[in-house]
Phi, psi and omega in degrees: 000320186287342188285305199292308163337295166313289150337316173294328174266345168282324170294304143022276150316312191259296219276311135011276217289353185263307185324281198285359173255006187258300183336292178308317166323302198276000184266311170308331180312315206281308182305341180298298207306308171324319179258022181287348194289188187283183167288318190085156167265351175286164168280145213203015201206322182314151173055031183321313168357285202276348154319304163314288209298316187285325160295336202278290184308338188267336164294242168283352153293005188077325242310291197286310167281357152326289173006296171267095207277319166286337185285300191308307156317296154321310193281321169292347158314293198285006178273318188275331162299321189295337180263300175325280213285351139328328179305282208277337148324287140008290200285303209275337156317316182266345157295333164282343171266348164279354178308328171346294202315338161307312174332308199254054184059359177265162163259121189288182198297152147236152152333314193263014134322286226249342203242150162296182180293311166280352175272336156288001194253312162348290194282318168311286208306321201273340154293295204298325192255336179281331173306294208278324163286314178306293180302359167274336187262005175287309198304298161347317205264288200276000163289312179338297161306336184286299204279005166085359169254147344292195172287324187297002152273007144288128021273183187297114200263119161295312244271298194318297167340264185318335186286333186279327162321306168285332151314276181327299170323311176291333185236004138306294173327305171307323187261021171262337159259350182255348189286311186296337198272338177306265198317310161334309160333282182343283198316296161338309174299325197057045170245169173298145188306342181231170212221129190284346178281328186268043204292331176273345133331285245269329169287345192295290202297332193272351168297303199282017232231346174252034170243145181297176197261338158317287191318309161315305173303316168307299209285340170299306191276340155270356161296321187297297178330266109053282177275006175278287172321325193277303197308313221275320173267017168285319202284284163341314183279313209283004172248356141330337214260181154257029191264353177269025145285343186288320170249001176235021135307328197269304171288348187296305165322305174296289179298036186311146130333110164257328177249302194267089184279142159070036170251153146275155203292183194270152175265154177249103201267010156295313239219022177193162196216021159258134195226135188064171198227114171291322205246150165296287154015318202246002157251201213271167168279003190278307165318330185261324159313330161312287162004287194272356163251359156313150187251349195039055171275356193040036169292319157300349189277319181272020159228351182284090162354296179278316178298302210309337184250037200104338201278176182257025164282142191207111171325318182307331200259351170279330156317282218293315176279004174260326157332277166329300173292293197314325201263333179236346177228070152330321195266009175249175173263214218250002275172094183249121142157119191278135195295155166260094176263094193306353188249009185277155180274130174101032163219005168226153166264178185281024183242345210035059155279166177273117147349283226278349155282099182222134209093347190226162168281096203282172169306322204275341161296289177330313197266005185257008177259109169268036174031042194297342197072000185294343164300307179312292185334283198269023183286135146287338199239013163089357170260125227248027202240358173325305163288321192286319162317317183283328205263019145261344166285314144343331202286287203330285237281312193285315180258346147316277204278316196042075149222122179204177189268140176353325212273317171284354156260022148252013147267320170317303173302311207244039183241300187299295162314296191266323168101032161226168173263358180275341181094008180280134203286131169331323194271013188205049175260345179232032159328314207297314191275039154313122169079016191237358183044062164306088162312150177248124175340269180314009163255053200220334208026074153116315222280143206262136168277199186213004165216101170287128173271083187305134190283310186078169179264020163264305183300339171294331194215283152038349240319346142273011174240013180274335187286340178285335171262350146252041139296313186291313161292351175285328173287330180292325175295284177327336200258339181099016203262123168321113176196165172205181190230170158299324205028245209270346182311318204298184183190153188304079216345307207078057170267317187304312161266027171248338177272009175236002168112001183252094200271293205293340162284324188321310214286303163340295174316306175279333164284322173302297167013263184310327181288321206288322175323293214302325186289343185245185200259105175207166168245338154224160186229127210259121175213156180262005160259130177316293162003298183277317167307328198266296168333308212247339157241035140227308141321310196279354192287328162328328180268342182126323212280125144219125213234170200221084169241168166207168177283183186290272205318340173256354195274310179294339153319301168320291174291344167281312171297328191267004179076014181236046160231147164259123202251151189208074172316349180276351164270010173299148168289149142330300189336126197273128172259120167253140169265130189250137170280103136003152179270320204268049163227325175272348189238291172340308202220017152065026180256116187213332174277321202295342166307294178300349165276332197289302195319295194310318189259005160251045157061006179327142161258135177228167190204124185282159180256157207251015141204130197217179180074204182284355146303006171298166169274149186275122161305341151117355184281355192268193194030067174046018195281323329192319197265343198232155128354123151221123196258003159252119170089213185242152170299131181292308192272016188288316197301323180296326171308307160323300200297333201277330161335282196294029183243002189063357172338118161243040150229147154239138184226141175229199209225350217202127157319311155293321164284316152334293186296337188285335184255355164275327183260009151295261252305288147337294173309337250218335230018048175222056185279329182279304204294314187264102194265149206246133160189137187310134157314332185287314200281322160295332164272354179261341142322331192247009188296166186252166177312145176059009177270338160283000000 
């Protein structure tokens, strides 16, 4: 007996120190690879405070899986059995290494040698009710996975699988052993099997309770054998995994992104004769931290516009394939692409993704993203590098290789030529404003405004987004508000080309910008595209701009509140309104009420869509999709059309020049261009002005 004790602890021991030392080993590996990446230009340490807090809620708060009320309830089982029943791991590990001590007339360790009496009884009931809850949400969790709900846990991940199989495995186990160590307890006591501290233990034991007390004892040490080997190879196994988000979730969180959202970092086209990024390696490390810290919950994948619509874009899996190449194919590159024949049997899967890519980014991912950011939104866990890894791989492929699709070289020429992407000419930038007597900066001599009315070059060229800027002037007028435009001066922010990968047009754009800015006097700059609002009050602060902007929707909020458009409500309508959110305007630039206030206070009735807010759906037009074809799948914005359809709307009113064409030719696609009319919040409010007030 004394031998077999010595042995049990020497096995123990050694199989302990191989588990947590192969852990340890591959968590430093995984930590190197992480840190092969570049630095990035962001600050990633500022402001801890609100880190902390946002690792706290997001964390042990949930904050974000809430969301999901059943996903979310399970994962806290299993977060808090995972801090709880670590505890009682702890304990039957240092009890097989302390068993020797039987040898020498001694016992090995338990918890209850060292803990008072209630606290020890604490620690049964708080093992005992978390065990028995984790092995009900294991169950849970993989009947969920058998039957496909929700989808976005489709397809089926072995890898999520087998880990719950070892939960199940670990606490099954756990009560093959605690149930016979219960009853011994009992006997020893001469009291009854079951125990109030132990109560699902207590069913173990009343099981076990017509077996002899050898026979208990036997059957005790094949529960400790049983659950110790599972846990040890639950340890061994688990950085394998993608479950080693359980540790690099946490530092993921604390470094959330604050500024530069959905970018690769920025380039110094002085100081490098590389331009985008090819290789895994060159991206940042906060990205590859990314990686590695995805749950692979596929919650972005059930928000993303191009996957919901067929394309074989899936956010999760470009985290997975940045994951891959780093971890198992250093040397290829990041970038797949190998032709596709999308009509071969075996070569899309139904959600349509390509079979046959896996570590790499096909080309046909890359160009399918319209960097709505809906991915971000709905990270549990704060990772924010989706957009920004496909548009530095875009970086690679447009000023490297120059290659991209056909469709982009004539915005690209006339972003370059003209400073627009339609190719329409600086002198025939104020067309739009014929008969409206628009002041120009430059005709101010010196005296500072109170508004630059940024045109953009959709409000410029556009002729249905030419009508939304002049309903907005008729209100800036009708409202008393100081204002002026740039005229044939202005030139395209270049979001379109920084979002298709033409970093070197961007950056061109934005110091004439910037240039064309600094003489003059204004105090805010006022615009109706999200785009040019994102650009041009974030981005441009890299160039030197740091501008003070907001969009038409908040201004005209503004100006509603204070009573100073004149209004004449009695033209108000029946018409039932859905509001379509802009990405970069409800995710980008955190704007989601003032639209609906404007609605609300030019007396309108609206109706939501039933993903709206920063939950919106994308019209399909961002990341420059706005310039290209799409020729996969079913049209982003047929599908958004669709959603506003079914709200009974006979307005959709937006906010933004693109969601305009976009939701106007769904409208088209869709035939219901007469019954269902598309029109700019500036334009139902300047409907309602009274006579003669502008």
């Amino acid at each position: 007996m004394a031998v077999l004790a010595v042995l049990q602890s020497v096995l123990v021991a050694a199989l302990s120190a191989i588990a947590f030392g192969f852990m340890a080993v591959e968590l430093r590996r995984l930590a190197r690879l992480i840190a092969s990446g570049t630095p990035g230009d962001e600050i990633l340490t500022d402001v801890p405070a609100e880190r902390l807090s946002k690792l706290v809620s997001f964390s042990l708060g949930h904050r974000k899986l809430k969301e999901d009320a059943s996903a979310g309830i399970l994962h806290a089982v299993f977060l808090y059995g995972f801090f709880v029943l670590g505890i009682g791991h702890l304990e039957v590990l240092l009890e097989g290494v302390t068993c020797f001590l039987v040898a020498f007339g001694g016992r090995a360790f338990t918890y209850d040698r060292v803990l008072p009496a209630g606290l020890t009884s604490a620690y049964h009931l708080s093992q005992d009710v978390f065990a028995a809850a984790v092995l009900v949400a294991a169950a849970i969790a993989l009947a969920r996975r058998f039957a496909g709900r929700p989808a976005r846990l489709l397809p089926r991940s072995a890898d999520g699988e087998r880990i719950l199989w070892f939960l199940l495995a670990l606490y099954v186990t756990f009560f093959l052993l605690a149930g016979p160590s219960l009853l011994l307890r009992q006997r020893a006591a001469g009291a009854a099997a079951l125990s109030l501290v132990q109560p699902v233990t207590s069913f173990a034991a009343v099981a076990f309770a017509s077996l002899a007390t050898p026979a208990v004892e036997a059957l005790r040490g094949l529960g400790f054998w049983a659950h110790t080997l599972v846990f040890l190879a639950f340890a061994a196994y688990l950085p394998t995994t993608k479950h080693m988000h359980l540790v690099f979730a946490w530092p993921n969180l604390y470094f959330f992104r604050r500024q530069r959202y959905g970018l690769p970092p920025r380039t110094f086209f002085e100081k490098t004769e590389k331009f985008g990024i090819d290789q895994v390696q060159e991206l940042p490390w906060k990205s590859l931290l990314d990686s590695f810290a995805c749950t692979e919950c596929g919650r972005c994948n059930s928000v993303c516009p191009a996957h919901a619509t067929g394309k074989p874009l899936q956010p999760m899996k470009v985290l997975r394939d940045v994951k891959l190449n780093l971890r198992d194919r250093t040397d290829a590159a990041l970038v797949s692409d190998s032709q596709i024949d999308r009509s071969r049997p075996g070569v899309v899967r139904g959600d349509g993704g390509y079979l046959q890519v896996d570590g790499q980014v096909h080309l046909d991912e890359l160009w399918a993203c319209t960097t709505c950011a809906a991915c971000v939104q709905a990270c549990p866990v704060l990772i924010d590098s989706v957009p920004g890894t496909l548009v530095a791989l875009r970086q690679s492929q447009v000023m490297m290789e120059s290659r991209f699709p056909q469709e982009a070289t004539t915005a690209f020429k006339g972003l370059e030529t003209k400073g627009n992407p339609w190719g329409l000419g600086p002198d025939r930038r104020m067309e739009w404003a014929e008969g409206l007597e628009v002041p120009l900066m430059s005709e101010l001599a010196g005296r500072e405004v109170e508004y630059l009315l940024w045109v953009g070059c959709a409000g410029a060229t556009d002729p249905r987004a030419r009508k939304t800027n002049q309903a907005l002037v008729r209100i800036l007028k009708a409202a008393g508000v100081d204002f002026a435009t740039l005229g044939s001066e202005e030139r395209c922010t270049g979001d379109p080309a920084r979002r298709l990968g033409n970093e070197y047009v961007f950056a061109q754009l934005a110091s004439e910008n910037v240039a064309t800015l600094t003489p003059y006097r204004f105090r805010k700059i006022l615009v109706t595209c999200p785009h040019c609002l994102n650009s041009l009050g974030k981005e441009y602060r890299e160039h030197g701009g740091n501008y003070s902007v907001v969009h038409h929707s908040q201004l005209l909020s503004e100006l509603l509140a204070a009573g100073r458009v004149p209004l004449d409500l009695a033209k108000s309508s029946d018409e039932l309104v859905t509001f379509h959110d802009p990405c970069y305007l409800a995710r980008y630039s955190d704007t989601v009420e003032p639209p609906r206030d404007v609605l609300d206070r030019i007396g309108v009735k609206s109706v939501e869509m039933t993903q709206s807010g920063k939950s919106g759906f994308c019209c399909g037009a961002g990341g420059g999709r706005i310039f290209l074809e799409e020729r996969i799948g079913k049209r982003v914005n047929v599908e958004r059309t669709e959603q506003a359809l079914a709200t009974g709307a006979s307005t959709v009113a937006v906010g933004c020049p693109f969601c305009m064409t976009m939701m106007t030719d769904g409208t088209k696609a869709k035939g219901v261009d007469e019954q269902v009319k598309v029109k700019d919040l500036a334009e139902l409010v300047a409907e309602r002005l009274r006579p003669g007030a502008s």
